[in-house]
C-alpha positions in Angstrom: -10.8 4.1 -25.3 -11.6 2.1 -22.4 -8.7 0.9 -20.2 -7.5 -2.9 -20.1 -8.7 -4.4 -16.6 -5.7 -4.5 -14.1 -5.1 -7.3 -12.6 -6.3 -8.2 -8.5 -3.8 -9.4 -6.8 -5.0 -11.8 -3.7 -3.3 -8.6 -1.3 -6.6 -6.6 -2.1 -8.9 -9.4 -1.1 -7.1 -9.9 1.9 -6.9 -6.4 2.9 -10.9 -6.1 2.7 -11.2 -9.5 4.5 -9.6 -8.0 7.5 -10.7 -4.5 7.2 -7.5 -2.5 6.3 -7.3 0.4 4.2 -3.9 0.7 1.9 -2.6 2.7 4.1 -3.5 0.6 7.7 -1.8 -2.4 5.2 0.8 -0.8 4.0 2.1 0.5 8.0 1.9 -3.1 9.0 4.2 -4.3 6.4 6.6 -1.2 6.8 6.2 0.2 2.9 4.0 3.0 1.2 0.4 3.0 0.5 1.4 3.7 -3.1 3.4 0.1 -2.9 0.6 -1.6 -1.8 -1.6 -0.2 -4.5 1.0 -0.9 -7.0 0.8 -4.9 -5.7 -2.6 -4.7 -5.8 -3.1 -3.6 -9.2 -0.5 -6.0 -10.5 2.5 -3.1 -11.3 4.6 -4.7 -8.8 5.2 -8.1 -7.4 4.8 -9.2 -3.9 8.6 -9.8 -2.5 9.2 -12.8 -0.4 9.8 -10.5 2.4 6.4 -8.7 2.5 5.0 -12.3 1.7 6.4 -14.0 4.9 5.4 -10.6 7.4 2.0 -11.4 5.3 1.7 -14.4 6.2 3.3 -14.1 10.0 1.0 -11.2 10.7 -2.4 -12.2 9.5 -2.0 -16.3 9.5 -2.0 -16.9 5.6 -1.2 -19.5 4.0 2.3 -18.4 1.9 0.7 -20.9 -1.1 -2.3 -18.9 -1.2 0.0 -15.8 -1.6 2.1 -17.5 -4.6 -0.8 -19.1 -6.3 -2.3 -15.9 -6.2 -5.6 -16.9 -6.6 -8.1 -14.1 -4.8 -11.1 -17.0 -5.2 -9.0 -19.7 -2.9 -8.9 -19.8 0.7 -6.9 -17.7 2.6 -6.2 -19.0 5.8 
C-alpha cells in the first residue's frame, strides 16, 4: 500500500532556496540532521527558538515560518 504524502514544511523550501543540505541546516541552527528531517517532513514542530535563529540567520520573515505556507514569500 502506498504511503500517505508527508507533509513540507516551509524549512525544506528554504533550505533549497539557499543551497543547504540537512546537515549544512541543521549545524547552523545547532541540532541534528535527523531533526531537521523530522521538521521537514512534518514529525516535529519548528520551536520558537529554531524559528527566531531561522529568521536572524537567513532574514525570514517569522510569519512566513508560522503560516507555514512553502508557496508564500520568504523574505
Amino acid at each position: 500500500m502506498a504511503r500517505p504524502p508527508q507533509t513540507r514544511h516551509v524549512l525544506t523550501r528554504l533550505r533549497q532556496t539557499i543551497g543547504l543540505g540537512r546537515q549544512q541546516l541543521a549545524a547552523h541552527l545547532g541540532c541534528s540532521r535527523s531533526y531537521v528531517e523530522k521538521i521537514e517532513r512534518g514529525e516535529k514542530p519548528l520551536p520558537p527558538p529554531l524559528a527566531e535563529k531561522l529568521c536572524r540567520t537567513f532574514g525570514v520573515s517569522i510569519r512566513w515560518l508560522d503560516a507555514n505556507n512553502p508557496d508564500g514569500e520568504p523574505f
